[in-house]
N, CA and C atoms as a LAMMPS dump frame, in Angstrom:
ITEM: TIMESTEP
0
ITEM: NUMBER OF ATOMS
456
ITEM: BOX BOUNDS ff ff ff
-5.0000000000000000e+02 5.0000000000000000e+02
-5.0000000000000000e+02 5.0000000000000000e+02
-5.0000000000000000e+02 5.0000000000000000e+02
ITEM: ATOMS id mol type element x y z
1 1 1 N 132.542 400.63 -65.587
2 1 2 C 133.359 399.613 -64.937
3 1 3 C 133.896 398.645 -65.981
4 2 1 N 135.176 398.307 -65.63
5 2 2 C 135.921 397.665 -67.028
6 2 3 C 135.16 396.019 -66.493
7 3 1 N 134.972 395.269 -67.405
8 3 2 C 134.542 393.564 -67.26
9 3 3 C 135.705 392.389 -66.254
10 4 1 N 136.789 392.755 -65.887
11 4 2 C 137.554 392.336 -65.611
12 4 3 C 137.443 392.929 -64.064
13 5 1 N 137.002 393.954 -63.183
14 5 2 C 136.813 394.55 -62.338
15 5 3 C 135.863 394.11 -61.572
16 6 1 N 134.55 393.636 -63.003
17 6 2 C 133.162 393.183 -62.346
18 6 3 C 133.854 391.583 -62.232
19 7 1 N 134.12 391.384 -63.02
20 7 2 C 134.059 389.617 -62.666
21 7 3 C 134.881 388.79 -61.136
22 8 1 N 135.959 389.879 -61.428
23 8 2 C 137.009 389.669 -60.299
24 8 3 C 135.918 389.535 -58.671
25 9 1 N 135.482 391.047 -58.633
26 9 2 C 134.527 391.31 -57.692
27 9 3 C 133.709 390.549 -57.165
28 10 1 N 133.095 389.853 -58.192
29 10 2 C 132.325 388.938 -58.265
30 10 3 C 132.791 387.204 -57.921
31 11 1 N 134.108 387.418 -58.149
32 11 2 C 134.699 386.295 -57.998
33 11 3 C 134.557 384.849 -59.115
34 12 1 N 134.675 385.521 -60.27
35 12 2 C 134.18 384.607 -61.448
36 12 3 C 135.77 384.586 -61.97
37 13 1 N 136.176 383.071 -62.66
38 13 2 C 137.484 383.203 -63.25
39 13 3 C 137.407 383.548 -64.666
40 14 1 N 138.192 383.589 -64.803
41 14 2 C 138.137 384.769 -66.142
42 14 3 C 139.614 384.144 -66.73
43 15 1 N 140.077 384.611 -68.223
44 15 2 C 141.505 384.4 -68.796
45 15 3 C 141.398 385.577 -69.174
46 16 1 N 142.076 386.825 -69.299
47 16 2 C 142.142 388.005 -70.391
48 16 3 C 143.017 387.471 -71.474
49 17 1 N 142.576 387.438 -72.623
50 17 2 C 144.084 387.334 -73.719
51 17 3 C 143.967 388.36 -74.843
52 18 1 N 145.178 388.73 -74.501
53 18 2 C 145.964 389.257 -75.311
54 18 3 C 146.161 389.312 -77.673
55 19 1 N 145.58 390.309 -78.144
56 19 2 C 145.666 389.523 -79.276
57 19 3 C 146.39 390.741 -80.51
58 20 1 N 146.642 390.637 -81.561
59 20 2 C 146.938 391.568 -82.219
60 20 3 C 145.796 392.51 -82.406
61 21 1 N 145.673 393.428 -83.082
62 21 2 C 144.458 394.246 -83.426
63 21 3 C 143.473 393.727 -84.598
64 22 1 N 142.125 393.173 -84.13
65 22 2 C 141.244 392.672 -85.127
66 22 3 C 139.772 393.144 -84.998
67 23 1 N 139.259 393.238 -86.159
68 23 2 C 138.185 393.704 -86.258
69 23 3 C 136.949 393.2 -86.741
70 24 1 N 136.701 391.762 -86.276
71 24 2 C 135.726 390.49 -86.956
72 24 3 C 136.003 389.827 -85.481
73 25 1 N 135.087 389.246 -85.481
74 25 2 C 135.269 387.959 -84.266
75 25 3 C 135.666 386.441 -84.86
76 26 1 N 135.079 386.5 -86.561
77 26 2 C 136.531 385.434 -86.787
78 26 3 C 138.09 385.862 -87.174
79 27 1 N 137.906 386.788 -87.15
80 27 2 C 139.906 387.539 -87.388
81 27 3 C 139.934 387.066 -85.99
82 28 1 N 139.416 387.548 -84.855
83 28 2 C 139.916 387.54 -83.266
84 28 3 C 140.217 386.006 -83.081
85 29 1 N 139.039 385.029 -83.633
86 29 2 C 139.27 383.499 -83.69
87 29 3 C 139.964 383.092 -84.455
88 30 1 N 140.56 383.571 -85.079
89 30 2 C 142.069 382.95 -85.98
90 30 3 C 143.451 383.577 -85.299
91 31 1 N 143.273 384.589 -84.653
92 31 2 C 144.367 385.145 -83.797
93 31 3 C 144.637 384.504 -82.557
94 32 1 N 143.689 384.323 -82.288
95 32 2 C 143.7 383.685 -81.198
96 32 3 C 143.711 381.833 -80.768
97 33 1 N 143.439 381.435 -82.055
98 33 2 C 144.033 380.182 -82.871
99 33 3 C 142.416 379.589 -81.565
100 34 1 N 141.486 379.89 -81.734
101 34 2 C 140.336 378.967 -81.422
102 34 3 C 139.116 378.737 -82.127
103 35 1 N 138.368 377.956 -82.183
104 35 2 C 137.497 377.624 -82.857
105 35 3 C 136.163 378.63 -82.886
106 36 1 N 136.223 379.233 -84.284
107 36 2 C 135.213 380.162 -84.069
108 36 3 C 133.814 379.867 -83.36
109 37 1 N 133.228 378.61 -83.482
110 37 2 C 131.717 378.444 -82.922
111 37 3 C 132.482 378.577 -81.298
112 38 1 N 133.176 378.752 -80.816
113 38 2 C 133.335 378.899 -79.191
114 38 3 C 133.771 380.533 -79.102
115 39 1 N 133.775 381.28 -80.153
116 39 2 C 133.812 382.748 -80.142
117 39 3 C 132.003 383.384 -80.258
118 40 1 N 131.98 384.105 -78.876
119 40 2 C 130.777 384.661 -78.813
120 40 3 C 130.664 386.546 -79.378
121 41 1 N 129.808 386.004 -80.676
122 41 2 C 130.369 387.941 -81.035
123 41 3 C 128.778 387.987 -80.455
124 42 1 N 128.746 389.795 -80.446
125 42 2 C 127.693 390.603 -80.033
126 42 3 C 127.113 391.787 -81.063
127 43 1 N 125.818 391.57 -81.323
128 43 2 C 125.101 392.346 -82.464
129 43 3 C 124.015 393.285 -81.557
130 44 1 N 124.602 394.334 -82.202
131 44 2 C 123.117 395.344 -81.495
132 44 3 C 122.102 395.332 -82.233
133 45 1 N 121.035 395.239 -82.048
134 45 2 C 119.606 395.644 -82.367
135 45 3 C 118.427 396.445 -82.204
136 46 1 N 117.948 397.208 -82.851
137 46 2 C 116.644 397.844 -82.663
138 46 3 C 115.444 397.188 -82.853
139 47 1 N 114.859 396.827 -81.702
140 47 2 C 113.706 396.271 -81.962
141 47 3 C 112.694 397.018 -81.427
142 48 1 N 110.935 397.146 -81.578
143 48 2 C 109.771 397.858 -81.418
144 48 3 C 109.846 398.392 -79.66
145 49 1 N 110.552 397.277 -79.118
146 49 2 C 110.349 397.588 -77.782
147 49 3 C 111.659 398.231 -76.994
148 50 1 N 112.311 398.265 -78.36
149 50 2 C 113.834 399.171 -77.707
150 50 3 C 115.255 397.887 -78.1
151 51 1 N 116.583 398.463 -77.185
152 51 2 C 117.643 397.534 -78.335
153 51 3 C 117.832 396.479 -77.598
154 52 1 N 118.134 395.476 -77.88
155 52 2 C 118.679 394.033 -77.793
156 52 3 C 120.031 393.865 -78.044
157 53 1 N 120.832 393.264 -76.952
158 53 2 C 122.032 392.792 -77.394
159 53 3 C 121.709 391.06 -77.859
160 54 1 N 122.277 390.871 -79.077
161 54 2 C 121.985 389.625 -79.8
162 54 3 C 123.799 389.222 -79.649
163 55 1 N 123.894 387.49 -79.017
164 55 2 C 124.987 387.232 -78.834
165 55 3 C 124.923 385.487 -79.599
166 56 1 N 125.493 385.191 -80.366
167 56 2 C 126.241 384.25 -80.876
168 56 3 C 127.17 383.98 -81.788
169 57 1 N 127.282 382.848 -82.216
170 57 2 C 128.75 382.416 -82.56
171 57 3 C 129.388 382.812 -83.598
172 58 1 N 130.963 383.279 -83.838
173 58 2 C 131.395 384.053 -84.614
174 58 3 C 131.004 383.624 -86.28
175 59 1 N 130.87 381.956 -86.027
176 59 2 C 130.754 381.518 -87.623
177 59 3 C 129.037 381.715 -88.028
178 60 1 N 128.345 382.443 -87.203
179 60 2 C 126.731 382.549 -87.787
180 60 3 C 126.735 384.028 -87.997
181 61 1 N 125.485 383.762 -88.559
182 61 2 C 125 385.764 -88.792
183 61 3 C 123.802 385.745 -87.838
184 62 1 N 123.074 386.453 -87.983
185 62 2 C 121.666 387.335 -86.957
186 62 3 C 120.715 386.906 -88.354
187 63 1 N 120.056 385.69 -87.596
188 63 2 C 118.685 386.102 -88.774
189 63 3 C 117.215 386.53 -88.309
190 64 1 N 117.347 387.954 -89.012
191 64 2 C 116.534 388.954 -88.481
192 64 3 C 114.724 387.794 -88.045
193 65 1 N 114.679 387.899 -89.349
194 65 2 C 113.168 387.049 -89.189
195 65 3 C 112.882 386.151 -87.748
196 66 1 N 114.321 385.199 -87.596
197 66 2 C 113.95 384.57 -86.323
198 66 3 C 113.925 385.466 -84.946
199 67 1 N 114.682 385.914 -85.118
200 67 2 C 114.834 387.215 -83.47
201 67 3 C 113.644 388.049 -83.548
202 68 1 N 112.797 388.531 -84.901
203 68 2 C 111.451 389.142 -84.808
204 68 3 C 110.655 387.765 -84.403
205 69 1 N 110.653 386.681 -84.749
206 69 2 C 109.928 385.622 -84.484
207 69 3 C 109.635 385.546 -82.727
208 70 1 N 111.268 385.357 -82.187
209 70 2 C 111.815 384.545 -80.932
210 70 3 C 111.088 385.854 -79.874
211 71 1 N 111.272 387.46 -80.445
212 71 2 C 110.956 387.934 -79.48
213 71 3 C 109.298 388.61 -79.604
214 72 1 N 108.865 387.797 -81.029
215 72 2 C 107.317 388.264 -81.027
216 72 3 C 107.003 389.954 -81.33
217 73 1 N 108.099 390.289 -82.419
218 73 2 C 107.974 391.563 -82.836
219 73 3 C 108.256 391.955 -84.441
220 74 1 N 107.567 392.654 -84.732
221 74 2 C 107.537 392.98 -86.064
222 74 3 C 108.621 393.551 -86.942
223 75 1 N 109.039 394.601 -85.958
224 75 2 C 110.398 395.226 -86.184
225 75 3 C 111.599 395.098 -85.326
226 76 1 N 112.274 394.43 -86.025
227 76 2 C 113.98 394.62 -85.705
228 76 3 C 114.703 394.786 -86.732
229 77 1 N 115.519 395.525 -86.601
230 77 2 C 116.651 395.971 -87.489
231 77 3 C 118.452 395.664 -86.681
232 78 1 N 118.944 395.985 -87.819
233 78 2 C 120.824 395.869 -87.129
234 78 3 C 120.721 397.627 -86.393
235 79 1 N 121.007 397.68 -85.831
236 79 2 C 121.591 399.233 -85.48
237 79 3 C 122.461 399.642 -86.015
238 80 1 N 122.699 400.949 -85.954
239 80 2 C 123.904 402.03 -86.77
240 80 3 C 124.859 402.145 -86.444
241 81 1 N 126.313 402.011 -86.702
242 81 2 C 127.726 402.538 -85.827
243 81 3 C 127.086 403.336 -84.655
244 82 1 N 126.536 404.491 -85.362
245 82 2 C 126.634 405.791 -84.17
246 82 3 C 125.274 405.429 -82.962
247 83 1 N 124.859 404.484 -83.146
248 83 2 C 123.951 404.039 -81.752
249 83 3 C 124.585 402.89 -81.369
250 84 1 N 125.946 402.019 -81.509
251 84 2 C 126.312 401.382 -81.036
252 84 3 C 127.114 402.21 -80.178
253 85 1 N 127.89 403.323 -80.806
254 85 2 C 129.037 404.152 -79.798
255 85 3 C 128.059 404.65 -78.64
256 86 1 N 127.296 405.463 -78.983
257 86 2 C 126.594 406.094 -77.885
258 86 3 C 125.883 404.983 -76.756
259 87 1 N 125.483 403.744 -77.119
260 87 2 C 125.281 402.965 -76.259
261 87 3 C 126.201 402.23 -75.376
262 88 1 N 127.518 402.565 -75.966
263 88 2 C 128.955 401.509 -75.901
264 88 3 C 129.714 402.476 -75.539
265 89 1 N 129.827 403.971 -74.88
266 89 2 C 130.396 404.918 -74.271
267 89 3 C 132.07 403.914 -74.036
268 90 1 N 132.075 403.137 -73.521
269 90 2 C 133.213 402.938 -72.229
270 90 3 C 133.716 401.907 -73.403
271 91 1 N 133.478 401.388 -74.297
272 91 2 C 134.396 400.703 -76.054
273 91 3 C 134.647 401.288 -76.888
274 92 1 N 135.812 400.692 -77.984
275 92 2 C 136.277 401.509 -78.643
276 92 3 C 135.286 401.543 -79.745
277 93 1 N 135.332 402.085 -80.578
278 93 2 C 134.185 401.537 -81.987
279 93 3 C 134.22 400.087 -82.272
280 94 1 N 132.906 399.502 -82.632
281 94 2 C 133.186 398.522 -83.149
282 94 3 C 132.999 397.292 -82.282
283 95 1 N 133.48 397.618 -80.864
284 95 2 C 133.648 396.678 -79.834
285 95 3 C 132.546 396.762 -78.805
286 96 1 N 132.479 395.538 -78.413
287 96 2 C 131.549 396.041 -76.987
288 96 3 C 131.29 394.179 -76.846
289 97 1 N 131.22 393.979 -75.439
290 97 2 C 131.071 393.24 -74.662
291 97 3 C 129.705 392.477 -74.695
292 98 1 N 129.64 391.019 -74.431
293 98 2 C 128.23 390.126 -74.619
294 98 3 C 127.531 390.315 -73.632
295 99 1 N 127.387 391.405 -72.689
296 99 2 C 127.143 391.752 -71.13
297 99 3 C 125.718 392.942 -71.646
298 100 1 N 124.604 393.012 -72.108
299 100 2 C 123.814 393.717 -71.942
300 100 3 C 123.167 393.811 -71.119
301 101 1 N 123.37 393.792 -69.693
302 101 2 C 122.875 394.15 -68.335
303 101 3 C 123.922 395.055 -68.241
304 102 1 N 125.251 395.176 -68.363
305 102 2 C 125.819 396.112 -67.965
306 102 3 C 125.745 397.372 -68.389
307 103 1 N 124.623 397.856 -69.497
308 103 2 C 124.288 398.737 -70.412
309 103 3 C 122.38 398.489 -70.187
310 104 1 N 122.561 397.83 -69.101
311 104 2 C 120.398 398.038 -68.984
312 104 3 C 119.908 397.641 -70.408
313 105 1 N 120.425 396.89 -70.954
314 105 2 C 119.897 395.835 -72.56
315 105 3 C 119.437 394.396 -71.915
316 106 1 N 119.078 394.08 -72.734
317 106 2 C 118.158 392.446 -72.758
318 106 3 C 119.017 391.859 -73.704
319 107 1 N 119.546 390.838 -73.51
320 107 2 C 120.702 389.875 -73.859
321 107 3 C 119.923 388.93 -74.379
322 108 1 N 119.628 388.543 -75.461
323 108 2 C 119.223 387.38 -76.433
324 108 3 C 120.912 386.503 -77.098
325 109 1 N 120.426 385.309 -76.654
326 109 2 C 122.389 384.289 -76.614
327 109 3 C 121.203 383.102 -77.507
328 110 1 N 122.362 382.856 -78.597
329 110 2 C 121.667 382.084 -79.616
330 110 3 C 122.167 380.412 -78.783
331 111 1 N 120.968 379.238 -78.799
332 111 2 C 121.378 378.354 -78.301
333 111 3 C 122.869 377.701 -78.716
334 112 1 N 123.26 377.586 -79.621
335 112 2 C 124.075 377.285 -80.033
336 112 3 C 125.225 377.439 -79.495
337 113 1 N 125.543 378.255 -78.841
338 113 2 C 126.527 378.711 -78.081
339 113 3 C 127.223 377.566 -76.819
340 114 1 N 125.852 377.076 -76.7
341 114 2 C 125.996 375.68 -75.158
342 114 3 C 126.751 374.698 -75.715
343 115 1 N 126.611 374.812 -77.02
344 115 2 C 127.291 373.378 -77.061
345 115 3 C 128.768 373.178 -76.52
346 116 1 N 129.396 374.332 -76.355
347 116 2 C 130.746 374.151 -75.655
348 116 3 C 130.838 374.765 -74.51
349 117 1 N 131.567 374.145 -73.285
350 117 2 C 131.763 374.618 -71.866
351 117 3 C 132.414 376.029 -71.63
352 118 1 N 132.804 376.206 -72.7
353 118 2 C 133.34 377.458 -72.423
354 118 3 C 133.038 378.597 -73.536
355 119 1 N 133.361 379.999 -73.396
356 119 2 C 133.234 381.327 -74.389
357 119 3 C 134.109 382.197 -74.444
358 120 1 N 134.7 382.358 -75.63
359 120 2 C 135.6 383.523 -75.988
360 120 3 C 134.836 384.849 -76.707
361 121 1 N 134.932 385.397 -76.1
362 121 2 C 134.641 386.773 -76.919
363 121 3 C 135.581 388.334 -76.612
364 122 1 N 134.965 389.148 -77.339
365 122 2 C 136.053 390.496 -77.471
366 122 3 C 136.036 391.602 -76.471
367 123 1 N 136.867 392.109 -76.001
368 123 2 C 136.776 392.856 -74.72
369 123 3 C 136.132 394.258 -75.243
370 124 1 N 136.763 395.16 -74.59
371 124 2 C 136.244 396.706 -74.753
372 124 3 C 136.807 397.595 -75.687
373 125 1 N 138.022 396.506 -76.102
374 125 2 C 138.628 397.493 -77.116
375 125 3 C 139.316 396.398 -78.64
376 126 1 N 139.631 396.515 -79.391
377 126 2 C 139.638 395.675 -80.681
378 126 3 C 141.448 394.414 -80.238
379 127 1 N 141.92 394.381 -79.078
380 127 2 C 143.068 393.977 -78.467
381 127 3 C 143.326 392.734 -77.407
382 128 1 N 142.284 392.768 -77.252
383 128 2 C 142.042 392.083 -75.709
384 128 3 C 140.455 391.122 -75.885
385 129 1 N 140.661 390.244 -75.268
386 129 2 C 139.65 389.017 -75.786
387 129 3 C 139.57 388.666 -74.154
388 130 1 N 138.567 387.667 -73.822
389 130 2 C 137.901 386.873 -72.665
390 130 3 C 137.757 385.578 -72.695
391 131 1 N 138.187 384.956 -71.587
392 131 2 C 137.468 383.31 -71.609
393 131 3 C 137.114 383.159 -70.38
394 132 1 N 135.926 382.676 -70.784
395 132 2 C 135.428 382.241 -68.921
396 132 3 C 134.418 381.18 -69.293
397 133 1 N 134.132 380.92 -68.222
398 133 2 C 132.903 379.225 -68.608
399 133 3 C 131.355 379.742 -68.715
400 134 1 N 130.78 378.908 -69.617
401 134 2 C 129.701 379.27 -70.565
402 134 3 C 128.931 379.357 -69.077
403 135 1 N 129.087 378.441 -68.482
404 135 2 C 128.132 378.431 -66.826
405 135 3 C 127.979 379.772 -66.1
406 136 1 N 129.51 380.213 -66.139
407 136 2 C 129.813 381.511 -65.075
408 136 3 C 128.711 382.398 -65.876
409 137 1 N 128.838 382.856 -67.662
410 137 2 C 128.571 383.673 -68.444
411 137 3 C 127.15 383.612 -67.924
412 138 1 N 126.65 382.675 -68.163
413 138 2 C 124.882 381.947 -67.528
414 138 3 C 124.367 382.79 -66.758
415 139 1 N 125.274 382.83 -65.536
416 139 2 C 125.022 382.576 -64.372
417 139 3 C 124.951 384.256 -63.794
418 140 1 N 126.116 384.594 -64.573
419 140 2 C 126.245 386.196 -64.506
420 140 3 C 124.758 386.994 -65.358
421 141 1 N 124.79 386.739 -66.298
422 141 2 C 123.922 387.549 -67.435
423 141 3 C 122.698 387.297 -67.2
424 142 1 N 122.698 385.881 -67.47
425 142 2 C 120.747 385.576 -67.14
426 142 3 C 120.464 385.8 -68.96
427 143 1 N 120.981 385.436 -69.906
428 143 2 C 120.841 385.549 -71.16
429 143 3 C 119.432 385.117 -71.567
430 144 1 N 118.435 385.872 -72.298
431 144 2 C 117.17 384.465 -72.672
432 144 3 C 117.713 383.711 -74.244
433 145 1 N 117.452 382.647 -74.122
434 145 2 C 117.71 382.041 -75.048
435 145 3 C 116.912 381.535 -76.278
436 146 1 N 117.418 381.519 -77.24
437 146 2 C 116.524 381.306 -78.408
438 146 3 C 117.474 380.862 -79.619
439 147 1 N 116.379 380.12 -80.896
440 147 2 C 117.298 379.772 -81.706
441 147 3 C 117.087 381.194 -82.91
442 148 1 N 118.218 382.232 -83.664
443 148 2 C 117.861 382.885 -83.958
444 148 3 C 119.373 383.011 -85.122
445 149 1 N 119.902 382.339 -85.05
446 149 2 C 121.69 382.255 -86.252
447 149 3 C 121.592 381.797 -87.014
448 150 1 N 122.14 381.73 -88.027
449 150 2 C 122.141 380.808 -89.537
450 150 3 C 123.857 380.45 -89.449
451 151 1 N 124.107 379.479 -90.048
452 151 2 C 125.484 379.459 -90.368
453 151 3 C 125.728 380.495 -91.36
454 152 1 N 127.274 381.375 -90.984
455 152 2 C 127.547 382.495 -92.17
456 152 3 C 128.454 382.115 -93.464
């Protein structure tokens, strides 16, 4: 199901926008002329108990140590292209959505993210971007939260 199908359904407002072709979530936040800490990128992970979608802000990285910390596990790693595709069937490479319920994943959203009312992030394919309110995102996902980013 495309994200725009579920939300509608759901009755959540949404913006789709439109962007040139980018492949960074700060390229997408300079295309899209917004402030990267209000761009939510999405990192897959392998951790002991299986993968994690790890979601925050385009200007941080994933620091491993804290997300082994936050989720009380020894091992996590980044995942591979080819277990992001196979997990990410319905995106293009590369891409995939801050929605790990819609893929039966556990959604870890770095606090940082609250500080603004709203979230941009990248749709299903490297073209098309999202805005909807950090509340709706909340409210939809059920994200657990933790502090786990470094500035990049």
């Amino acid at each position: 199901m495309r994200l725009d199908e579920l939300l509608t359904q759901r009755h959540i407002p949404f913006e789709r926008l439109r962007h040139r072709p980018t492949f960074t979530a700060n390229r997408m936040a300079q295309a899209l002329h917004v402030p990267g800490k209000e761009v939510a990128k999405s990192v897959l992970l392998r951790a002991d108990s299986g993968y994690v979608l790890a979601v925050l802000p385009a200007t941080h990285q994933v620091d491993l140590s804290r997300v082994r910390e936050e989720l009380g596990q020894s091992g996590v790693e980044f995942a591979s292209e080819r277990e992001i595709e196979k997990l990410f069937p319905d995106c293009e490479p590369g891409a995939h959505l801050p929605f790990g319920s819609l893929y039966n994943l556990p959604t870890l959203m770095d606090e940082s993210l609250t500080e603004d009312k709203e979230i941009v992030f990248e749709g299903q394919n490297h073209e098309e971007a999202y805005r909807m309110s950090l509340q709706d995102y909340e409210a939809l996902e059920h994200p657990r939260k933790g502090r786990f980013a470094r500035r990049g």
